[in-house]
N, C-alpha and C positions, 0 to 999 in steps of 0.2 A: 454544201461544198462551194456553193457561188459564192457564198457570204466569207467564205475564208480566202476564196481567191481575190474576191475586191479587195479587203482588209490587206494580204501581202504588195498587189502591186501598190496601196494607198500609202503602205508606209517605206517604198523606194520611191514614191514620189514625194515626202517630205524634204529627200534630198534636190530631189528638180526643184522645190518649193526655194529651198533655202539660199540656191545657186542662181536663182532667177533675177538677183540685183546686183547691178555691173559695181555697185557699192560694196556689195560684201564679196564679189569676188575678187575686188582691188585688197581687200582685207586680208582673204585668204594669203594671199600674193605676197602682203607686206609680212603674214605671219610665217610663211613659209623660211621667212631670213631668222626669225628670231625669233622669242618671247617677247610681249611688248606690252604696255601699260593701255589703258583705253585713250589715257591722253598725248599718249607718243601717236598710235593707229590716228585716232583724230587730226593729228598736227600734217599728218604723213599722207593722210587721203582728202586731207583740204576740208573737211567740215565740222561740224559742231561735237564735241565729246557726246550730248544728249543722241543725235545720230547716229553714234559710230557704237554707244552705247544699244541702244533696238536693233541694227543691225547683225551685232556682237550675240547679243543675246536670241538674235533666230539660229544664229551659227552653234551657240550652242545646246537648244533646243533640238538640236536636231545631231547632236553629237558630233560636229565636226570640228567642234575646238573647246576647250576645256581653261578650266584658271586655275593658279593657287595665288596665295597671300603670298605678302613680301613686306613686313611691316605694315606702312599703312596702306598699300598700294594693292590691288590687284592686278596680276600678272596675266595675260592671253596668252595661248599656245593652240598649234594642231594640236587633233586626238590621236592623232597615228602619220607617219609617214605616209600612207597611203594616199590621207586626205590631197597633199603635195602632189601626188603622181596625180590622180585625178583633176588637177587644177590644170596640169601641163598636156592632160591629154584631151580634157575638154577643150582647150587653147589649142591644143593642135588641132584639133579637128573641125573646129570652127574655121580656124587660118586655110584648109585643105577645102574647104568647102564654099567659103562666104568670101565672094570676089570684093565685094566693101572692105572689108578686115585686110584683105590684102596689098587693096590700095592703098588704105591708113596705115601697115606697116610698113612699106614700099615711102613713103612719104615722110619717113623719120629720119632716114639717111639717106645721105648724097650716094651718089655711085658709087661704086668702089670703098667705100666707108665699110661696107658691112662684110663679113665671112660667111657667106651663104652654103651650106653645104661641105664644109669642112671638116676633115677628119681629126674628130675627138681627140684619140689616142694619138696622132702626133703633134696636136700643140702641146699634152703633155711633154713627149718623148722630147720637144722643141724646149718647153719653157725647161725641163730638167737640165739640158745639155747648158743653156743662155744661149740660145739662137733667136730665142724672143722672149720679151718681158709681158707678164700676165699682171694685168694692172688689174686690183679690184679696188671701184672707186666708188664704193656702197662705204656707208657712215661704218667708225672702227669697230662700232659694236657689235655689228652684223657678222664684219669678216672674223670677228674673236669668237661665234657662235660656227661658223664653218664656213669653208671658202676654197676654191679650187687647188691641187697641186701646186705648190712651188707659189701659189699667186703674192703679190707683194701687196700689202692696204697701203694705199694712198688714197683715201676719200677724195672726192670731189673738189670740196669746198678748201684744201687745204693743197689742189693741184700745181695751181699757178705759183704759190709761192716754192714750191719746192721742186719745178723740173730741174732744175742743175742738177739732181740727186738721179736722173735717169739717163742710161748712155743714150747719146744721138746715134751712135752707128749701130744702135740693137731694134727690129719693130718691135713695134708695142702691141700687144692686143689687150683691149680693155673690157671688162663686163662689169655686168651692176645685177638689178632685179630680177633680169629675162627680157624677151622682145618688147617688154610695153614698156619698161622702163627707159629714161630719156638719160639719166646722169652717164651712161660710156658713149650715146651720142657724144656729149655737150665737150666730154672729156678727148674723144678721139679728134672733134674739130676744133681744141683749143690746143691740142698734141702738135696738128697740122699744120695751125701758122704757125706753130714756133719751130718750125722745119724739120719735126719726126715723123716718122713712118709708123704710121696709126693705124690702127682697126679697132671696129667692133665686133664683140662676138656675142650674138645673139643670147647664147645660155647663159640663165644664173645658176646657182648654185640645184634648184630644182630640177631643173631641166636638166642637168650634169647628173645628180643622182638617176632619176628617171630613165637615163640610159644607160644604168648600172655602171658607173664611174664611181672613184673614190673622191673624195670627200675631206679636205684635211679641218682639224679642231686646236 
């Protein structure tokens, strides 16, 4: 009987195994927006495909992400929603606990930059009405896989040239990946010298699900 108790807790620690590299849970992260190529993941988490590929490959070892073909290409995906919620709650729970992690996300934005504690269900009820613009400034391919209520894609990189397309007398709130992504900083402080009334809002798309929010496709 010991012998089958070691063997069960051995194999939920294959999952602490696989979560154990701030590399593959940037991966998870980046997989949680989309399906994605090894060479997009690579391009997206800053290192080598040969990398992103071993790392890719303990994730799926261990069943938290799966592939299919696409021509010539191989495609990455989560194996389940789940995997998402778990990414968001191990992230929360670290942030609740590890004073480090809190000064590092504390240190991403200026004051008043971020919507700390915000009720979910009325920036919906807000961005529905137009009392505020939901900017998602994650790459288009992302926001074409899912993306918040009402939210509008304006990527990032294609910000600057098209605010005339945003009212000035409306606030904005911006999101991208989740708390560790930098693009609705970078986005809310390029909003702000050009004289709008900016925010970021913490949740991606994950973190929206995970608190049983809907989800538009």
């Amino acid at each position: 009987m010991r012998e089958l108790k070691d063997h069960l807790y051995e194999q939920v620690a294959r999952l602490g195994k696989a979560l154990s590299s701030p590399k593959r849970l940037e991966l998870i992260e980046l997989l949680c927006q989309r399906e994605k190529a090894v060479e997009t993941l690579a391009a997206q988490a800053q290192i080598s495909v040969k990398l992103a590929s071993a790392h890719l490959k303990e994730l799926r070892q261990s069943k938290l992400v799966e592939t299919r073909k696409d021509g010539k290409y191989v495609l990455y995906r989560l194996a389940d929603p789940g995997v998402a919620d778990l990414w968001v709650a191990l992230r929360g729970e670290a942030e609740a606990r590890l004073v480090e992690l809190q000064a590092a996300l504390a240190a991403l934005v200026e004051h008043g930059d971020d919507l700390e504690g915000v009720d979910r269900r009325d920036i919906l009820r807000r961005a529905k009405t137009g009392e505020v613009v939901v900017l998602d400034v994650r790459p288009a391919d992302e926001f074409a896989s899912g993306h918040l209520p009402h939210a509008r894609s304006l990527p990032l990189n294609e910000l600057k040239k098209k605010l005339a397309e945003l009212p000035k007398d409306t606030p904005v709130v911006a999101y991208c990946r989740g708390p560790f992504c930098l693009m609705a900083r970078d986005a809310v402080e390029l909003l702000r010298k050009k004289g709008y009334k900016a925010f970021r809002l913490r949740d991606g798309v994950a973190e929206w699900r995970a608190h049983g929010l809907p989800v538009e496709v």
